[in-house]
N, CA, C and O atoms as a DFTB+ gen file, in Angstrom:
260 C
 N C O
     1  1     261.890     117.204     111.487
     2  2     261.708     116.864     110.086
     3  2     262.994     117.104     109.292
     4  3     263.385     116.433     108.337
     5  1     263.876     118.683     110.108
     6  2     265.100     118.646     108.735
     7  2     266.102     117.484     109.092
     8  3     266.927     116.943     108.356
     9  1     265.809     117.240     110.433
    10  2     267.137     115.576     110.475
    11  2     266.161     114.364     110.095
    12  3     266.409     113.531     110.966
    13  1     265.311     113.901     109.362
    14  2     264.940     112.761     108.735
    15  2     265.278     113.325     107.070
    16  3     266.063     112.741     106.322
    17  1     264.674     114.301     106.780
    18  2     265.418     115.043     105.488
    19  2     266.952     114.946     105.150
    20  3     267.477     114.597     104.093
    21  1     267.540     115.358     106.354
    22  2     268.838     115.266     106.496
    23  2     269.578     113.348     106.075
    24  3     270.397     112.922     105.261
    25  1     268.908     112.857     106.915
    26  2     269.374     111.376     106.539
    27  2     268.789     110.545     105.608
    28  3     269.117     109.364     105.717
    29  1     268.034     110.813     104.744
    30  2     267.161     109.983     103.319
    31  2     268.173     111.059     102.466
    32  3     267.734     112.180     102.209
    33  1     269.734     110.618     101.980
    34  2     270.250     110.573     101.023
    35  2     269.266     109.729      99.859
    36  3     268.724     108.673     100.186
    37  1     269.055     110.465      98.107
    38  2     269.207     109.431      97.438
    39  2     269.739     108.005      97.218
    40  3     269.186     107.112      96.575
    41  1     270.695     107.965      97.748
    42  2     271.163     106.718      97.790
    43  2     270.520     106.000      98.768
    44  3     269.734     105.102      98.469
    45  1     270.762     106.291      99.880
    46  2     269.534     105.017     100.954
    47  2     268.113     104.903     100.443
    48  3     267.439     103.916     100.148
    49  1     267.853     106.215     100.424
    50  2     266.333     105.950      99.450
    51  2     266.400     104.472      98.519
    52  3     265.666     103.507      98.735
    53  1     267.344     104.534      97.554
    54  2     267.240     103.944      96.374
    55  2     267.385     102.098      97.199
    56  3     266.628     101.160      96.951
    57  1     268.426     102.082      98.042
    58  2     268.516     101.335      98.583
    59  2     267.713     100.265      99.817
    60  3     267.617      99.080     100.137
    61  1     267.289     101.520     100.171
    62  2     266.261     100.819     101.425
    63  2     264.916     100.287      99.767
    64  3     264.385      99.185      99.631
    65  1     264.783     101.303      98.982
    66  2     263.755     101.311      98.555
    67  2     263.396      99.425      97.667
    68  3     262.370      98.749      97.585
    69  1     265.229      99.143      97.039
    70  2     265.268      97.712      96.628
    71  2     264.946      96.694      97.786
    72  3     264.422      95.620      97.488
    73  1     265.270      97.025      99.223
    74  2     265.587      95.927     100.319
    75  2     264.064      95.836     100.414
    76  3     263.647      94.766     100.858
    77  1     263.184      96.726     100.092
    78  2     261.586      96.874     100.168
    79  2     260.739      95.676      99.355
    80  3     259.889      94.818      99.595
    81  1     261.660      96.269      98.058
    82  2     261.141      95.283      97.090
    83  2     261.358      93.505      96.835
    84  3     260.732      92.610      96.267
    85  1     262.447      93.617      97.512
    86  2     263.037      92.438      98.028
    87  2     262.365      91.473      98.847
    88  3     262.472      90.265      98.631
    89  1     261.485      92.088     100.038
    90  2     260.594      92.079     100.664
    91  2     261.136      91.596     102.302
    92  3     260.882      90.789     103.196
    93  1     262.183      92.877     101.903
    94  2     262.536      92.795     103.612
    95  2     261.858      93.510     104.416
    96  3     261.280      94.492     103.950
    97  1     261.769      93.262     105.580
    98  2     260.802      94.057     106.769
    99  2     261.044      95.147     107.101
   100  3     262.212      94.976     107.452
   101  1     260.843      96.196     107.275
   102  2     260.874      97.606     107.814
   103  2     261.897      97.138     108.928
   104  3     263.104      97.309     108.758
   105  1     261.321      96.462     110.235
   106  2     262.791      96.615     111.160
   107  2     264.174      95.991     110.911
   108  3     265.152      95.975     111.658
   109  1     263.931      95.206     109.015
   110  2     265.408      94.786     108.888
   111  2     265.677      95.729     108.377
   112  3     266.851      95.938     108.680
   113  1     265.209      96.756     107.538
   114  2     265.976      97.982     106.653
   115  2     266.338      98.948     107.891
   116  3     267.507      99.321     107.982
   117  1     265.286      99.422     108.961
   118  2     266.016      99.957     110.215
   119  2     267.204      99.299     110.556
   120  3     268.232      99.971     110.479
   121  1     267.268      98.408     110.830
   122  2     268.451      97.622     111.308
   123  2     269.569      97.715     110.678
   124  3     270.660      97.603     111.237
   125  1     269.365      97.988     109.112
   126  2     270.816      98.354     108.066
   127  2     270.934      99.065     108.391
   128  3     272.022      99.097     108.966
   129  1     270.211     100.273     108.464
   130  2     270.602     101.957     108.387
   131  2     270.805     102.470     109.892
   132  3     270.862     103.677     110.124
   133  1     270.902     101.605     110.803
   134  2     270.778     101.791     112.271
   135  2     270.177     103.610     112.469
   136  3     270.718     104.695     112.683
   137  1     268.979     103.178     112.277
   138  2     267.568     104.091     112.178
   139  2     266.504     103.498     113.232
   140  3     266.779     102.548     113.964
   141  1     265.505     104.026     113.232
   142  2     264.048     103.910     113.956
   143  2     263.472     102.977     112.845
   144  3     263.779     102.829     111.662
   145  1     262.668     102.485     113.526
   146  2     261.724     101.920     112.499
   147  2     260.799     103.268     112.178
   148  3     260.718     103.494     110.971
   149  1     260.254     103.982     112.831
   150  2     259.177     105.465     112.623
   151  2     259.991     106.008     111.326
   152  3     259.514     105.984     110.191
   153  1     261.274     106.496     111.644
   154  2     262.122     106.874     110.683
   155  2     261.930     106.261     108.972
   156  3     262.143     106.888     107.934
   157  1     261.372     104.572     109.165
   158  2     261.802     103.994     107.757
   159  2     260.166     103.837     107.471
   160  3     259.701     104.010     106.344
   161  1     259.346     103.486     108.635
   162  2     257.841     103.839     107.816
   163  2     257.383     104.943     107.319
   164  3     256.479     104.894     106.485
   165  1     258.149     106.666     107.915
   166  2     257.448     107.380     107.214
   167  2     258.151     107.515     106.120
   168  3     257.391     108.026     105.298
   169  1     259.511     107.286     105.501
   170  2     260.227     107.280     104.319
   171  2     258.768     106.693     103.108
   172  3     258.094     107.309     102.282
   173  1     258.785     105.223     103.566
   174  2     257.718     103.919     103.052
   175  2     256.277     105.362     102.743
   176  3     256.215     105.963     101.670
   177  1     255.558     105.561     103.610
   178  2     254.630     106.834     103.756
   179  2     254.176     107.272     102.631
   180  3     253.169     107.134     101.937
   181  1     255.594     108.084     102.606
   182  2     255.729     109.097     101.608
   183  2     256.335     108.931     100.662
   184  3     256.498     109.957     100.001
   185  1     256.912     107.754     100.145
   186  2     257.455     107.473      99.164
   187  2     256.648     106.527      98.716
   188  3     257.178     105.498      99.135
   189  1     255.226     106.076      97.835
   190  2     255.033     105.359      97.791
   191  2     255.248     104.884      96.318
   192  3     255.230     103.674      96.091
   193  1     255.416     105.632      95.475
   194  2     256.027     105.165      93.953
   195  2     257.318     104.448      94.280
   196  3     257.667     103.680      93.383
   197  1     258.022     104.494      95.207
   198  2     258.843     103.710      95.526
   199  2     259.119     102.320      96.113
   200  3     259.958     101.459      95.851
   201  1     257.931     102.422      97.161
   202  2     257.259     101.787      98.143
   203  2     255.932     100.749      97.738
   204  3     254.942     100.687      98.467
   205  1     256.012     100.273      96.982
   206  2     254.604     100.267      96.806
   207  2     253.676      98.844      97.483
   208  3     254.285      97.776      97.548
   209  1     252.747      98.881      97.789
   210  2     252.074      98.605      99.169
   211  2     251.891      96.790      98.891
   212  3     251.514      96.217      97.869
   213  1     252.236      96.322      99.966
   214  2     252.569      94.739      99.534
   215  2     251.459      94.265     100.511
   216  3     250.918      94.828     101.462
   217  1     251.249      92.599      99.751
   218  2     249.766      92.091     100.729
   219  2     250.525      91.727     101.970
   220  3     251.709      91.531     102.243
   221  1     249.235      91.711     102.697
   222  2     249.657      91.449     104.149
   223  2     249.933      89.593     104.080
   224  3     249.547      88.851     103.177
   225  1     250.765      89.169     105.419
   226  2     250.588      87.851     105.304
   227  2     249.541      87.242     105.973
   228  3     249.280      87.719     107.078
   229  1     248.758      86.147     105.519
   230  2     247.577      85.601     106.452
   231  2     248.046      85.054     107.660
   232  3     249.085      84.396     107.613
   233  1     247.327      85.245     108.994
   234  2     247.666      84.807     110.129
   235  2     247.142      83.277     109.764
   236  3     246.141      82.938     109.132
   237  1     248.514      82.213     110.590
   238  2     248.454      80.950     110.361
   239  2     247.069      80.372     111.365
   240  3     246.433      79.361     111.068
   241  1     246.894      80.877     112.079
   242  2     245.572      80.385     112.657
   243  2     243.879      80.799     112.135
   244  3     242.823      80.258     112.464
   245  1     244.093      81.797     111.340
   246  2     243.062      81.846     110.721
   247  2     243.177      81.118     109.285
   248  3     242.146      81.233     108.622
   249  1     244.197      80.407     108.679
   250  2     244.345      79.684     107.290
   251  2     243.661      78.251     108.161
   252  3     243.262      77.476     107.292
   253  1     243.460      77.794     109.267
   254  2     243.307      76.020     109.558
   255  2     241.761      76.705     110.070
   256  3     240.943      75.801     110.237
   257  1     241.424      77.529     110.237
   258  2     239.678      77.571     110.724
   259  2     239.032      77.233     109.469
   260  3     237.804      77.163     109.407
């Protein structure tokens, strides 16, 4: 826990937190921060005033049934 503490600087916070809002994917914000994805969902988790919870997308095979 103190090395995920250790690496959520304010600043990535603030940053991953726009790429969120942006509505980039968890393994593209891993992919900036060359992180885990585990690493950037529990950030997402526990940050959720930051985070805040977006709709899912509909699977294209259940939109033509």
């Amino acid at each position: 826990m103190s090395q995920e503490k250790d690496f959520w600087t304010d600043r990535r916070i603030r940053i991953a937190a726009e790429k969120w809002q942006a509505g980039e994917k968890i393994i593209d914000i891993a992919s900036d921060f060359d992180c885990s994805i585990t690493l950037v969902a529990s950030l997402i988790n526990r940050r959720r005033d930051l985070f805040p919870e977006r709709a899912r997308p509909k699977c294209a095979s259940k939109e033509k049934a």
